[in-house]
N, C-alpha and C positions, 0 to 999 in steps of 0.2 A: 144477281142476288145470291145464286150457291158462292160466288167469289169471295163477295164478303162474308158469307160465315165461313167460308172456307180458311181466310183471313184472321178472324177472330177464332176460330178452331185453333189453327197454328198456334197463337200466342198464347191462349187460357187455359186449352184443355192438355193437362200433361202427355196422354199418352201420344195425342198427334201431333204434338210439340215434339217428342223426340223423334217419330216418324220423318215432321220435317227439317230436324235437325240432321239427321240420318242423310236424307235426300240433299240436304245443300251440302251437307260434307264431300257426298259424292259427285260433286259440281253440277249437279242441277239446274238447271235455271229457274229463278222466282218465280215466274208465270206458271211454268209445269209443276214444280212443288203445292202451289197452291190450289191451279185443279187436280191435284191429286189427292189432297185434303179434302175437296170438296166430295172428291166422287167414293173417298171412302165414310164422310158424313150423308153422302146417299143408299150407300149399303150397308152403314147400321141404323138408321130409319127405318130400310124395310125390311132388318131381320126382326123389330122390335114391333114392327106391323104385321111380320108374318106370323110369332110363338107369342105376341102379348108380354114377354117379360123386358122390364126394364137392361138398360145397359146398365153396368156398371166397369167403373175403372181397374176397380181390379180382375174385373174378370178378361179385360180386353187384352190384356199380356200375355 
C-alpha cells in the first residue's frame, strides 16, 4: 500500500518528483527510489500529526 502512494507521490507531487528524479539520476534502482518516496511520505504524516500544521509545498524546499 505505502508503494503505491509512494508511486503516485513520484509522479504528482512536485517536490518528490524531483527527489525521485535526483535518486534515478544517481543510478538508483526503481524499487529503492520508490521506497524511499514512501518512507519520506511516512515522515511528513507524522510531522503533520506531531505540530497539527498542514504541509505545504513550498515550505518543503
Amino acid at each position: 500500500m505505502l508503494f503505491q502512494a509512494g508511486l503516485a507521490a513520484a509522479c504528482h507531487n512536485p517536490v518528490l518528483k524531483a527527489v525521485a528524479k535526483r535518486m534515478k539520476e544517481r543510478g538508483k534502482p526503481h524499487k529503492l527510489v520508490i521506497v524511499a518516496i514512501a518512507r519520506r511520505l511516512i515522515t511528513i504524516a507524522n510531522a503533520i500529526l506531531k505540530t497539527g500544521v498542514p504541509w505545504r509545498i513550498s515550505s518543503a524546499a
